[in-house]
C-alpha positions, 0 to 999 in steps of 0.5 A: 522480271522479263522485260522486251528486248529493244527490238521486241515492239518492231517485231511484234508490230510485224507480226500484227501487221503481217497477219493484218495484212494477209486478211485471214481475219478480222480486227484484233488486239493483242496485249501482253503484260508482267507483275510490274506494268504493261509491255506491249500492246497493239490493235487493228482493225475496225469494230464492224469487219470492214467498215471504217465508220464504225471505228478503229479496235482499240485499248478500250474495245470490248469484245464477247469475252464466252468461256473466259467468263470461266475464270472471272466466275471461279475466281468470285467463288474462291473468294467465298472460300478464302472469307470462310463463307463455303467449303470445297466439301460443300454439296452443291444442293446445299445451295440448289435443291435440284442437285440432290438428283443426278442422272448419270447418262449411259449414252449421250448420244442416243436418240433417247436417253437411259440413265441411272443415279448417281452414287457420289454427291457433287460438290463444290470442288467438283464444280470447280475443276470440272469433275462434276459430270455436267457437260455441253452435250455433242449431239447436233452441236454445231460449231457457229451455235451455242444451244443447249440451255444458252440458247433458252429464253430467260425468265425473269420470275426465276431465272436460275430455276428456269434455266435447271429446266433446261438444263434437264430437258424434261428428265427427272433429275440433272443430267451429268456424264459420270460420278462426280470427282472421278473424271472431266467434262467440259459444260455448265460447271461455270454457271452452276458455280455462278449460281452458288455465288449467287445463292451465298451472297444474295446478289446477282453475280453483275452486282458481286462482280462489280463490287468485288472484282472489276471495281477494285481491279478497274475493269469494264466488264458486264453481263448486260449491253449498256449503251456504253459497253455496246458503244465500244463492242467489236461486232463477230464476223462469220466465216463462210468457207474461205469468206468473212463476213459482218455479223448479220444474225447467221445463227444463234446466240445467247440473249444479248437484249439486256433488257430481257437478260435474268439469268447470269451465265457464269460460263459465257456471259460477260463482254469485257475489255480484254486490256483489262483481263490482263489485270487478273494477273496474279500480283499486279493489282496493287488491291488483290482480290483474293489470298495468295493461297487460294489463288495459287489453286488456279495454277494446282492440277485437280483432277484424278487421272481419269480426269486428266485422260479425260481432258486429252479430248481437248487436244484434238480440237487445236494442239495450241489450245491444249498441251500433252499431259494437260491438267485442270485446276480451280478454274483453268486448263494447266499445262503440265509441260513447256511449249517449245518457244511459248509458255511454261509449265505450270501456266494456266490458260482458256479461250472463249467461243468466239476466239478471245485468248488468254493465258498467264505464266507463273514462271516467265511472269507474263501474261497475254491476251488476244482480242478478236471476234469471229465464228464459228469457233475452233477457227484455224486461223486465229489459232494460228496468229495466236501462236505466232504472236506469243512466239515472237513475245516469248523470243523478244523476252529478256531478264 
């Protein structure tokens, strides 16, 4: 089991400390762990860009966590299967009728989409690697907004169906990229796959996640801005060209008035100690909350080879996002090769929107986490100090 060396906290500290230094960022913490116990863990900064009164990040801060909430929701439906309770080969519109009409798009960049149906039946293993087609459409995205279906208002008499309205945008059917299982697409996968969870359980996906997933993991999460996670929430910070800024409403969000949030969105939705996401490390909880087998699926490339050519998109937003030859398996990306000097293949990994970080290694026994929050995403400079944090961790590992 890797320990750090001697001089490993020193030359992580300097790390943290540099980058702090420089003022190219907001706050952040950086944590790492193994199977056995934490191995370091180190905060800066304040929770409101600048301001000392607001308080200092710490172990307990909660950050946005966006499209980390992927891998927490994939690990619910999992669940379901290892219990017996769905079927990969199960069609999703068993669970919601409106999937039994897709719309393949022949161009979703036209001004007027043309469409035809679809041959193939989506199913529940196409919402879990992400062959289903759907996808965040590109047309007008812009990288501070989240729009789409994110930005519609929730309702509270059907939450899930309101959202397939939007979902649709006045067509007849779902819209989806290509026949589902034969390629990639990166969209609403997640909140689909947090839509059936819902639908098999009979819970809101906050009450399933509490009881199944953070209660037995001992993990502060949540769908809603309680007083008491608000309490604890490290706000964004904008940056205009060179400039950072505090959060002050620059552009749209997904609703965050918890008392006007119905539908839960499985994709981006949970803000969450991102200390505490380090305890999905396969292994660590001494309470697993899902099968050894099912979980190795999470670590397994699923996708055609179509799919995985697909998926070479993402590799040119940030070759530290993504790896040549990345795979996607049940609920991460996979990389199918070793970065020099950082993880292994065989890890697994995501990010979310506003720059949390994450990833595990299966074959090094390590996992880390980045908390920070700043936008618009695919931000240069927080993709920087990721790769050198994990760097300096992977040169201060020894057996």
């Amino acid at each position: 089991m890797p320990v750090l060396k001697s001089s490993g906290k020193e030359a992580l500290d300097r790390v943290v400390d540099k980058i702090a230094a420089e003022k190219n960022l907001p706050g952040f913490l950086f944590a790492a762990t193994t199977i056995d116990e934490e191995i370091y863990s180190k905060a800066t900064g304040y929770n409101v860009l600048d301001k000392p009164e607001s308080g200092k990040i710490d172990d307990e801060s909660i950050f946005w966590i966006c499209s980390q909430t992927k891998m927490i929701t994939h690990l619910a439906l999992l669940q379901l299967i290892d219990q017996g309770k769905v079927s990969y080969d199960t069609p999703v519109s068993d669970y919601l009728p409106d999937f039994a009409n897709l719309l393949i798009i022949d161009d979703q960049f036209a001004d007027v989409w043309t469409y035809k149906p679809a041959k193939n039946v989506m199913l529940i293993k196409h919402i879990l690697n992400f062959s289903s087609g759907l996808f965040y459409s590109m047309k007008g995205f812009k990288l501070d907004e989240q729009g789409g279906a994110y930005a519609a208002s929730h309702d509270k008499t059907d939450p899930i169906g309101h959202f397939l309205s939007e979902l649709k945008g006045g067509l007849p059917g779902i819209p989806i990229l290509f026949e589902p299982g034969t390629s990639f697409a990166y969209g609403y996968s997640s909140d689909i796959v947090g839509f059936v969870v819902e639908k098999v359980t009979g819970q809101t996906l906050e009450e399933y996640f509490q009881q199944n997933i953070f209660k037995p993991l001992g993990m502060k999460a949540s769908f809603y801005l309680t007083p008491d996670i608000k309490s604890k929430l490290v706000d964004l910070s904008y940056r205009r060209g060179d400039t950072l800024e505090p959060w002050s409403g620059q552009t749209k969000l997904i609703e965050q008035d918890p008392s006007k949030v119905a539908v839960h969105l499985g994709g981006v939705g949970l803000y969450a100690s991102v200390k505490d996401y380090l305890g999905l490390l396969p292994g660590k909880a001494s309470n697993p909350i899902i099968g050894k087998a099912t979980l190795d699926t999470i670590f397994d490339p699923a996708l055609t080879e179509a799919g995985a050519q697909a998926l070479g998109f993402l590799q040119g937003l940030d070759s530290t996002v993504t790896s040549k030859g990345a795979q996607w398996s049940t609920a991460l990306s996979v990389h199918t090769e070793d970065w020099p000097g950082r993880r292994k293949k065989g890890s697994a990994s995501w990010w979310g929107w506003a720059h949390t970080m994450f990833f595990i290694d299966p074959t090094t026994n390590v996992a880390a986490v980045l908390g920070i929050q700043v936008i618009p995403t695919l931000d240069q400079n927080v993709f920087k100090a990721w790769a050198q944090l994990e760097e300096t961790l992977y040169s201060e590992l020894q057996e």
